[in-house]
N, C-alpha and C positions, 0 to 999 in steps of 0.2 A: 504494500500500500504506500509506504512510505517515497518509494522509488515512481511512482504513477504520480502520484503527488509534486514531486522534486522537477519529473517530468513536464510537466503543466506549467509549474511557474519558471522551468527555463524556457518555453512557452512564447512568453510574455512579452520575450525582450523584443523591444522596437515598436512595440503596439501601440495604440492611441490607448493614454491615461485614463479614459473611462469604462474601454472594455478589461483595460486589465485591474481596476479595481473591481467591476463588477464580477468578473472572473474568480477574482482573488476570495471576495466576499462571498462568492457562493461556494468555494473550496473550505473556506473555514465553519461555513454552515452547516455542510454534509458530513465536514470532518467532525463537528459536534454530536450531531445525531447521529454517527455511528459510534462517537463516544457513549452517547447514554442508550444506545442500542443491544452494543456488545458489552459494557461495562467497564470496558478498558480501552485504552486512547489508540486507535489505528493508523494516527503517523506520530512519526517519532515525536519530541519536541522539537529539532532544528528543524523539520521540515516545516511543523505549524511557525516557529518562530521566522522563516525564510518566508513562508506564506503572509503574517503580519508585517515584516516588513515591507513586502512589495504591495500588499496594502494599502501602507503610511504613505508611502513613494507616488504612488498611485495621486492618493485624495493630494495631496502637494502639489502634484501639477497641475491635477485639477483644477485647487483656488488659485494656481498662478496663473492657469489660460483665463480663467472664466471670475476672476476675482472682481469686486468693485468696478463700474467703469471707470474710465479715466477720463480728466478736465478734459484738455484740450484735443482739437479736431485731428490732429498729427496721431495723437495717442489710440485714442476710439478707431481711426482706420485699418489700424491693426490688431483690433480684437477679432478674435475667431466667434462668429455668428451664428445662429441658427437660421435654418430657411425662413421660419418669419421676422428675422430681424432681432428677437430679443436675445437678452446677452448673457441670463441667468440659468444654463441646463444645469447646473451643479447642486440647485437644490435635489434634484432627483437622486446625484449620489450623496447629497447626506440626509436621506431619508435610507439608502439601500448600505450607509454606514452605521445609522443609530439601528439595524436591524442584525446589525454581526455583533460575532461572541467576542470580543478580542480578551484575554486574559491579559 
């Protein structure tokens, strides 16, 4: 399990910050409820702790692309949009962050 796991989040690399948190987040989810499944933890800890990190990594680029807009017109041209224009998708990942187990 451990090795499937480790698999997944070397995965990750180069992907857009939101599939790989939401990713991440739903690996630590499964990984919980197979905790309270079998009764005993199914990936080691460095894997879960390898999985929180890319996590953490995750939601930080998140607020960095999609953080506050910015003052000036210069600034705003280079924020990464959604199809209709607005600028805040990041609430959806910390609604899909207050739902993960992080220890």
């Amino acid at each position: 399990m451990a090795e499937w796991v480790r698999g997944l989040v070397k995965g990750f690399k180069g992907g857009q910050a939101v599939i790989r948190f939401v990713c991440a987040g739903g690996i630590l989810l499964g990984l919980e409820d197979l905790k309270k499944k079998l009764g005993a933890d199914p990936g080691s800890g460095s894997v879960r702790a390898k999985t929180e990190d890319e996590l953490i990594v995750a939601l930080t680029e998140i607020m960095e692309l999609y953080g506050a807009p910015k003052d000036s017109a210069w600034e705003k041209e280079f924020q990464p949009e959604t199809e209709r224009g607005e600028r805040e998708p990041h609430v959806l990942s910390f609604l899909h962050f207050s739902q993960t187990n992080i220890s």
